[in-house]
C-alpha positions in Angstrom: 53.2 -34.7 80.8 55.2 -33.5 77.9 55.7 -29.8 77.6 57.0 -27.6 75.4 58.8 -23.6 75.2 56.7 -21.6 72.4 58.6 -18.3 71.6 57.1 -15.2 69.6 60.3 -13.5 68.0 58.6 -10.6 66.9 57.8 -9.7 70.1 61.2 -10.3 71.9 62.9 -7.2 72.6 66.9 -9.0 72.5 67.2 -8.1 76.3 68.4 -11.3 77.8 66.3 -11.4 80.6 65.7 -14.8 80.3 69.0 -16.1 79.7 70.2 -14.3 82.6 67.4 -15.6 84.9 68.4 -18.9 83.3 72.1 -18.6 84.6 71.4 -17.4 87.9 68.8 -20.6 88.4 71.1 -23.0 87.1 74.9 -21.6 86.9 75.0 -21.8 83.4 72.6 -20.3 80.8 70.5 -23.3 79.5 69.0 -21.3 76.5 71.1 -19.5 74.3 70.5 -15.8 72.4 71.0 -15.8 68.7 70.9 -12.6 67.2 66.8 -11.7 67.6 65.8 -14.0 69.7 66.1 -16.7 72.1 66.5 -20.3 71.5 65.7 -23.2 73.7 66.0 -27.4 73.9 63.5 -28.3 71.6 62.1 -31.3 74.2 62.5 -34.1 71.8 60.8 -37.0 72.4 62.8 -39.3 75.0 63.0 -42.2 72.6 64.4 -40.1 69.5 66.4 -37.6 71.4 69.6 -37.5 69.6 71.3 -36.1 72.4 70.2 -39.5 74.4 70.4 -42.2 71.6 74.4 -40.5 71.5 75.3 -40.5 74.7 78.0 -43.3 75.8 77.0 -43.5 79.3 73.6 -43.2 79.3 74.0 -39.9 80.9 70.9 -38.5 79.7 67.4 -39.7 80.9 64.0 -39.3 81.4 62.9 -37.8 84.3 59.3 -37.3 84.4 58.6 -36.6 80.9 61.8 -34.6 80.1 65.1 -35.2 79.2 67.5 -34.7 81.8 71.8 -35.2 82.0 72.8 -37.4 84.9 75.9 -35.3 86.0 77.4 -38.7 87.9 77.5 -40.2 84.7 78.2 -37.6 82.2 82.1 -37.8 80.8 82.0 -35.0 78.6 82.6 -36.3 75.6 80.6 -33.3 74.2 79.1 -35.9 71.5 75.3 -34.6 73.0 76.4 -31.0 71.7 77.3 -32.4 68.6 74.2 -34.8 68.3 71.3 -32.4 69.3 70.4 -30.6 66.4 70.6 -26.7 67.6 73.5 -27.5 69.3 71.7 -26.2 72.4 73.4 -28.3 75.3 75.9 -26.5 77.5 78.8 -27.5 79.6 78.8 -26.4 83.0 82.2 -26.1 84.4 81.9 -26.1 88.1 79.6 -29.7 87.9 81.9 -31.3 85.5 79.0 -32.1 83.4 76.9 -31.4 80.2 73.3 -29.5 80.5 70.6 -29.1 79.1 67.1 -27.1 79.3 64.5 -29.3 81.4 61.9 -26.2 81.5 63.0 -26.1 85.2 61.5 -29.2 86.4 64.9 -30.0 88.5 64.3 -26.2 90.0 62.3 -25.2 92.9 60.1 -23.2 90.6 56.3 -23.4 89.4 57.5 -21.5 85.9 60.2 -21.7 84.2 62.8 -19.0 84.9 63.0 -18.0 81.7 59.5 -17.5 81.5 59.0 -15.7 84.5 62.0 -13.0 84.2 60.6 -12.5 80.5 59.0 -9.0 81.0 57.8 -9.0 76.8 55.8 -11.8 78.0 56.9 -14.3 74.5 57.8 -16.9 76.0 54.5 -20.1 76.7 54.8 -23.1 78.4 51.9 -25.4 76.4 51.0 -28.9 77.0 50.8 -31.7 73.9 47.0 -31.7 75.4 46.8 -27.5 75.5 47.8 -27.9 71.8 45.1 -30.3 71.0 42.4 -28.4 72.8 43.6 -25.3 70.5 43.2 -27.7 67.5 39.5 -28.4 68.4 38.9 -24.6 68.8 37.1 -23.4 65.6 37.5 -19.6 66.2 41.4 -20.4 66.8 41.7 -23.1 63.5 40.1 -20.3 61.5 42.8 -17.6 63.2 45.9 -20.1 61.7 44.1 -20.4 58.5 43.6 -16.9 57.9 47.0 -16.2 58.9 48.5 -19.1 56.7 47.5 -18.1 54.0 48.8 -14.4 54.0 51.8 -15.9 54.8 52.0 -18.2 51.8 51.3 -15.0 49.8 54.2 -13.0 51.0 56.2 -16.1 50.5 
């Protein structure tokens, strides 16, 4: 089942939290902080992935709907850093290998880390299907309209 990380950044009150619930799961902070707001491995789709169509070795994989860096056969080459488009992989030291956010999936955990140290509460885990049950809900289509097009006015 693909999943995805949905962040309000109004809402997020800079406090690393999640980062540093992120580090002490893993060993290394999969997300990164820029300067309002967290940002997180956007989940591309396992056959575009840049960070996998790049790799060399094949070191990055699919592991039950999400990407996920074989540490055996990662080389660090780094060219996954340079591929991935918010440059949100990581290198952790102590495995000799290249990371990258998997929402937790390869962590004893039924929520993310991230998610569950986050005490503003912006940080969603959503389905593809949640998202197309909110696209079937009237009340909520008419919510995004509305608030479309006040934002197209301020624009």
């Amino acid at each position: 089942m693909k999943t995805l990380m949905v962040v309000d950044p109004q809402s997020c009150s800079e406090c690393y939290d999640c980062i540093n619930a992120c580090k002490k799961t893993h060993g290394v902070a999969r997300a990164k902080k820029s300067s309002s707001m967290p940002i997180f491995c956007l989940q591309c789709h396992p056959d575009k992935a840049p960070c996998a169509r790049i790799c060399p070795t094949g070191a990055i994989k699919e592991v039950n709907g999400s990407l996920k860096v074989d540490e055996d056969s990662c080389i660090l080459c780094r060219l996954c850093m340079i591929a991935c488009p918010i440059g949100i992989l990581v290198i952790d030291d102590e495995k000799k290998s290249a990371q990258k956010c998997t929402l937790c999936m390869d962590a004893d955990t039924i929520l993310p880390a991230c998610v569950e140290a986050c005490k503003d509460n912006v940080l969603k885990i959503f389905s593809l299907e949640d998202l197309e049950d909110l696209k079937t809900d009237t009340e909520f289509t008419d919510v995004l309209e509305e608030a479309l097009k006040i934002y197209k006015t301020k624009t």
